[in-house]
C-alpha positions, 0 to 999 in steps of 0.5 A, spaced: 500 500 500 505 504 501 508 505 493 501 506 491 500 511 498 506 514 495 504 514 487 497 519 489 501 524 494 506 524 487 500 526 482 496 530 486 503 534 488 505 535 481 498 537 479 498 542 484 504 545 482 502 546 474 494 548 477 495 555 478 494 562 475 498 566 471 499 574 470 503 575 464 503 583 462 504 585 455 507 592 458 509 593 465 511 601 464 508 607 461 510 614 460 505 618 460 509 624 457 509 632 458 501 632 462 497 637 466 493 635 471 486 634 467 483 629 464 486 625 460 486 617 459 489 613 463 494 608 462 492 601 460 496 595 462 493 588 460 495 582 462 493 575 460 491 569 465 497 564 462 495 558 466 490 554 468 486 556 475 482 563 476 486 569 477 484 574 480 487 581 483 486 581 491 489 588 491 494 593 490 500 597 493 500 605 491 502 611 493 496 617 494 498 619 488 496 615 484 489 612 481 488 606 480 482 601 478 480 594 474 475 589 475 474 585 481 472 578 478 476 572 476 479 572 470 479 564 467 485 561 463 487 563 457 482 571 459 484 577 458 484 583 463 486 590 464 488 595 469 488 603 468 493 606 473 493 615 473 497 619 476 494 625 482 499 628 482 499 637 485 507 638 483 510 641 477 516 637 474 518 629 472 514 623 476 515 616 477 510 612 481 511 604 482 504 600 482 505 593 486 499 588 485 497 582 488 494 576 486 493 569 487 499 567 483 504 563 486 509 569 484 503 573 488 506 581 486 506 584 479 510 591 478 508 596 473 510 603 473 508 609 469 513 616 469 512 622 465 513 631 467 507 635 469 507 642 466 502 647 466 496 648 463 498 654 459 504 649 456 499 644 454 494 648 449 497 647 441 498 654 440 501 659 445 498 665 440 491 663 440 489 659 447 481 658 443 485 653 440 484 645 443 486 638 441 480 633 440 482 626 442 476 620 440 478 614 444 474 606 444 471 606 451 473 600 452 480 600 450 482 607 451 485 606 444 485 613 438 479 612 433 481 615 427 477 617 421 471 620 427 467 625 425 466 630 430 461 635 430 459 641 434 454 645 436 457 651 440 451 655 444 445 652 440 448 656 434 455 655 430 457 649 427 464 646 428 466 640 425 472 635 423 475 628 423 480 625 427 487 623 425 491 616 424 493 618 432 484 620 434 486 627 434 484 634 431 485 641 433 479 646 433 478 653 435 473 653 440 471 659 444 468 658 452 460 656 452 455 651 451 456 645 447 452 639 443 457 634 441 456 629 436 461 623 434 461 617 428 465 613 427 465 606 423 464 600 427 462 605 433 455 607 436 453 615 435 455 619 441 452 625 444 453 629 449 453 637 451 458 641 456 461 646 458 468 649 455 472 652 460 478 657 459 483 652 462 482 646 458 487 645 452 484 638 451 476 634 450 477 627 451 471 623 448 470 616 449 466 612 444 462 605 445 465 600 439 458 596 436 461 590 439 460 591 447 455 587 450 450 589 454 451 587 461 447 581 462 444 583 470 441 589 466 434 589 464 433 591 457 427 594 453 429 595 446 426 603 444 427 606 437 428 613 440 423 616 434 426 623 430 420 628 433 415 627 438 412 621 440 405 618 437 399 620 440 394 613 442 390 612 437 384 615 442 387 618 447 380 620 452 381 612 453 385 612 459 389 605 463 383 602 469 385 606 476 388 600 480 385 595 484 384 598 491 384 590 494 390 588 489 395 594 490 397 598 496 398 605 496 403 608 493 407 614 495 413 616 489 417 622 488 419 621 481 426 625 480 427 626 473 434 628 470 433 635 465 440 636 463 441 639 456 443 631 454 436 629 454 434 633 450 438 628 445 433 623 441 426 625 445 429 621 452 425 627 456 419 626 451 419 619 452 420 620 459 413 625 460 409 620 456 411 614 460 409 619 467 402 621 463 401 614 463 402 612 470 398 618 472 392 614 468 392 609 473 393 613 480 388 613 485 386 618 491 390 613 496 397 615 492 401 621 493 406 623 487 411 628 488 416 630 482 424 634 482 427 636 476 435 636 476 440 639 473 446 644 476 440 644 483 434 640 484 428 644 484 421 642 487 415 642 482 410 638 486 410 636 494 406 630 494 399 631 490 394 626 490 393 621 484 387 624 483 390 630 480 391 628 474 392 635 470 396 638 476 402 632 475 401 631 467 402 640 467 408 640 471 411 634 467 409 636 460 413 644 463 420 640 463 425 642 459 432 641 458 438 646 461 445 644 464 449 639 467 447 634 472 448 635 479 444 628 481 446 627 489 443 633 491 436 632 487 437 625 491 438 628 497 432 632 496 427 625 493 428 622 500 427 628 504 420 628 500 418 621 502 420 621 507 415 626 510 410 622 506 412 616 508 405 610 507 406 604 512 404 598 509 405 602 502 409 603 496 414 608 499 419 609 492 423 613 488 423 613 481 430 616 478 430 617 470 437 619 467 442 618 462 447 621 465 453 620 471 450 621 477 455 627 479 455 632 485 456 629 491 463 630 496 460 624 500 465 619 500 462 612 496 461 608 502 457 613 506 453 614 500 452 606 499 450 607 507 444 612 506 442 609 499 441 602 503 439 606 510 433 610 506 431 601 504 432 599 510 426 604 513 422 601 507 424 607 502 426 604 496 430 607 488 428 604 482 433 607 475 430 608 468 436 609 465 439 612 458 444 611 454 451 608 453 455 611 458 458 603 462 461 606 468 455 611 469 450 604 467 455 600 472 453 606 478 446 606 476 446 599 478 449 598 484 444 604 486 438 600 485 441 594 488 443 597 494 437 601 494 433 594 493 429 596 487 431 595 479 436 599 475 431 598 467 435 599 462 433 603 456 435 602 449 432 599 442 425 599 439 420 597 443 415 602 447 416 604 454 409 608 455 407 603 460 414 602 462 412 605 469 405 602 470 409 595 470 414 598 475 408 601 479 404 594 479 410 590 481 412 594 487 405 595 490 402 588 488 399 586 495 400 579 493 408 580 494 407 585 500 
């Protein structure tokens, strides 16, 4: 028994030894070049799971001047990472920062490196004679890398068009003066993109991030297919005939405050207008017992209606169909203020909920992420749940929206392709206030 015995320890070693991941880096330095400190790609270091075990990144060493993410999941055998390192840094002159990063590989540490020399904005602008000239860069979302032949348009303040086309590098210079912006870009093999901002005296350099056809939409999501239609939505065939009221006996009461993002970015393929009729639609069918409350946000959140009850159906479509879209989102703040509404209205035994409708990042807040999680689910845990209709194809901003939903206990719905959303928040209402789930 004993050869036998010894035989199987000797496999079972030997298959340890080669049952393992391994981290094989294509680059493990960068040189980021002269910089300022703005916004700029990060550096993107790949690797590839060269062995035969899960790989995963338990984490990374760095100093506080240094930015680093990547994806928290196992990479299988033969897959592909990525991770994006920046530099933080509030000092003129050369840097070079050493990032360790931990794994479950037998070797256990990686190093990369990236170095470069700040400099100051003024030396980044192309033209020292003329500082309205900037550099335009067009990048694949997903691997940072230049888009060439990019057509890039621009709307400045409603008015004057600036356009042109990327080179082999993703870039273009343009003069473009301080003000408002509507930018559009295509580019073969990619989504259309769109977004507004606002152009700053200090920036020498746009970064634009565009989504390759081929991206997956992420499996968690749900996702209704809308075709954003080119000029207002149709009118049902007889519009004096309204969705049933609820069941009293089948649904609780409801107590929704609807905050709906009104930057300039929903203006862009009619998502505001959507949006209105699917709010006109929900209002159909709300009783007396439900109270309804509406915040729009861009920069500020601004209160149009403090909890109304469902009867008044003209009060609430009047203040939904006055929206208009103006500035940039500031979405803490008007998220601050939907709870506070519902809470004073809270509803025992009701549907207490929030409905946030967006198509952007959920920006504005110091708060620091933990905390904010920490509210999001407390608000839950006093029976205050968030639900998210969301727009667009911003990954990192869908990626919030849906550890906001989860942490808020409701649904992060994602819109985008060709089916009709009018009853989309009817469906929702009915599923949160359905008294056989309660």
């Amino acid at each position: 028994m004993r050869p036998l015995f010894n035989m199987i320890f000797l496999l079972l070693t030997t298959h340890n030894m080669w049952a393992q991941p391994l981290m094989i880096f294509q680059k493990t330095s960068h040189d980021f070049g002269r910089v300022a400190n703005l916004d700029y790609p990060p550096a993107v270091f790949e690797f590839e799971n060269s062995g035969n075990e899960p790989l995963a990144i338990l984490m990374v060493r760095k100093s506080p001047d240094v930015k680093v993410s990547y994806d928290s999941k196992f990479i299988g055998p033969g897959e592909q990472g990525k991770i994006f390192v920046l530099p933080d840094l509030n000092r003129l002159g050369p840097f070079e920062e050493k990032i360790i990063v931990v794994s479950n590989t037998p070797v256990g540490n990686s190093e990369i490196i990236i170095k470069g020399t700040v400099i100051t904005i003024q030396e980044c602008f192309p033209n020292q004679n003329n500082m309205d000239i900037r550099e335009v860069n067009v990048l694949n979302k997903i691997t940072k890398e230049p888009v060439a032949k990019a057509h890039v348009e621009f709307l400045f303040n409603m008015q004057q068009q600036i356009s042109g086309i990327t080179n082999s590098g993703g870039k273009m210079t343009k003069e473009l003066k301080i003000g408002q912006y509507h930018t559009k870009i295509t580019a073969a093999g990619y989504h259309t993109h769109e977004e507004d901002f606002y152009l700053r005296r200090s920036i020498p350099a746009l970064f634009f991030e565009i989504d390759p056809l081929a991206e997956p939409v992420p499996a968690t999501e749900i996702t209704l297919n809308i075709e954003f239609p080119k000029s207002e939505p149709d009118l049902p065939d007889n519009p004096d005939i309204e969705p049933l009221a609820l069941p009293v006996d089948q649904y609780a009461a409801n107590n929704l405050v609807l905050l709906v993002d009104v930057s300039l970015s929903m203006k862009a393929e009619n998502k505001l207008e959507l949006m209105k009729g699917s709010v006109s639609n929900l209002v159909s069918v709300l009783r007396k017992i439900d109270n309804v409350a509406v915040i729009s946000y861009a920069e500020e959140p601004v209160v149009l209606l403090r909890s109304v009850d469902g009867s008044e159906k003209d009060k609430i479509r009047e203040v939904i169909n006055r929206l208009t879209p103006a500035g940039i989102t500031n979405g803490v703040k008007g998220l601050n203020s939907a709870y506070s509404l519902a809470q004073k209205k809270y509803i025992q035994n009701g549907n207490n909920q929030v409905i946030l409708a967006t198509d952007g990042k959920f920006t504005g807040g110091n708060i620091p992420a933990d905390e904010f999680r920490q509210m999001i689910s407390g608000y839950a845990n006093q029976g205050i749940t968030i639900s998210i209709i969301g727009f667009g194809l911003d990954e990192k901003a869908i990626a919030f929206m849906k550890e906001i939903a989860a942490y808020g206990r409701g649904k992060y719905i994602h819109v985008r392709g060709r089916e009709d959303i009018s009853n989309l928040l009817i469906d929702e209402i009915k599923a949160n206030s359905f008294i056989g789930n309660r």
